[in-house]
Each structure stands twice: as structure tokens, then as C-alpha cells.
N, C-alpha and C positions, 0 to 999 in steps of 0.2 A: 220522110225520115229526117231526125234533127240531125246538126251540122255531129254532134256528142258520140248518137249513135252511129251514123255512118263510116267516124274515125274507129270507133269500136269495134265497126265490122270488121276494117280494114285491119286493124292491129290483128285479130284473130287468126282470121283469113290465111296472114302474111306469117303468123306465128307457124298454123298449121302446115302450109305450105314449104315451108323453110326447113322442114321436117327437124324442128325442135321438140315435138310433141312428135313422136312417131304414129301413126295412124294404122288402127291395125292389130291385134296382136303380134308376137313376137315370131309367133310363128309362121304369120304371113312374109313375114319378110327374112326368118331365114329358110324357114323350109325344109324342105328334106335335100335339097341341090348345096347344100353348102360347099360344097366341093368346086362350084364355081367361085372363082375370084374374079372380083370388078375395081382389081388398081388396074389392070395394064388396058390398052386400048385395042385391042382384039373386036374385042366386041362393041367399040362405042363408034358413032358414027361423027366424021368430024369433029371427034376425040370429046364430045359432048355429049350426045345423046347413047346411051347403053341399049343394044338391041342384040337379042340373043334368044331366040326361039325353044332351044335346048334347056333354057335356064326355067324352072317353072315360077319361081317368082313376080310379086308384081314389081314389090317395091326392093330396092337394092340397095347397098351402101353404096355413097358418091364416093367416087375415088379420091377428092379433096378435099378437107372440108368434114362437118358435120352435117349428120342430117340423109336423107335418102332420094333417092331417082325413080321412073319411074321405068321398067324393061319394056321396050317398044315392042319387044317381041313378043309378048304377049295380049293377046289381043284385050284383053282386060283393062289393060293400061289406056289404051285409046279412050277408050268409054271413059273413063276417069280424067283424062285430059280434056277431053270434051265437055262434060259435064262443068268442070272447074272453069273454065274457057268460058261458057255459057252465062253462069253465074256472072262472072265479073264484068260479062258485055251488058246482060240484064241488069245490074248494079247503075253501072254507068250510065246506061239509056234513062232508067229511072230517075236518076240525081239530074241530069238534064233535062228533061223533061219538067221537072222542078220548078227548077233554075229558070225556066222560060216566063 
């Protein structure tokens, strides 16, 4: 992959991730639970991560900030962490490998 594209991935990636581009429709992430609120820290775990089992959502609004979280509490969420996790290790490995 050229040095062009790989900065392209990353801009993307980082756009998507940053949840500027909400992923999803809209009604994945408010749902039928609207009724939960994620300003107060109840449900975030060392006032970062948002985990709430109750809540059926994946994706939540961050309490600061633009952009969305992901509900640990759902086990959906994991997958989706994982996966992205994955990606950027398999990115990495590859551009090094490269590089060699």
C-alpha cells in the first residue's frame, strides 16, 4: 500500500471512529430506550467507558463532546471493538512488514 493510500485509510478510519459520521442509522443509536441519559456517570465505568446492560443501544452519545460511545453493556459492542481493534493491528503488522 502507498505511503497516499495508507494516510487515507487512516484519515477515514479516524473520521469514522470519532463518530463524525455517525455509523448506523439513527435509530440504532437512539432506539426505543431514549429515556436513558448518558451525561451523568451512573453508568460509565471510570467515568469513561459507558456500560449499562438495561440500555438496548450500541452506540450512545458521549457525555462530552461530539460524536458517540460504544454501550459495553451490550454485548454487540465488544464484537465491534474487536473487530476495529483487529483491523488496525492487521494495518500495522502489514505497513511493517513493508517497511522490512
Amino acid at each position: 500500500m502507498k505511503k497516499k493510500e495508507m494516510i487515507a485509510m487512516i484519515v477515514i478510519l479516524t473520521v469514522l471512529l470519532s463518530g463524525l459520521i455517525p455509523l448506523g442509522s439513527q435509530s440504532v443509536v437512539s432506539g426505543a430506550d431514549d429515556n436513558y441519559s448518558t451525561l451523568s456517570d451512573d453508568d460509565r465505568t471510570a467515568g469513561v467507558f459507558y456500560f449499562n446492560p438495561s440500555d438496548s443501544r450500541i452506540f450512545v452519545e458521549r457525555r462530552l463532546g461530539l460524536g458517540f460511545t460504544l454501550n459495553f453493556g451490550n454485548p454487540l459492542s465488544y464484537v465491534i471493538f474487536f473487530i476495529i481493534t483487529a483491523l488496525i493491528v492487521v494495518i500495522y503488522l502489514k505497513k511493517r512488514k513493508r517497511s522490512d
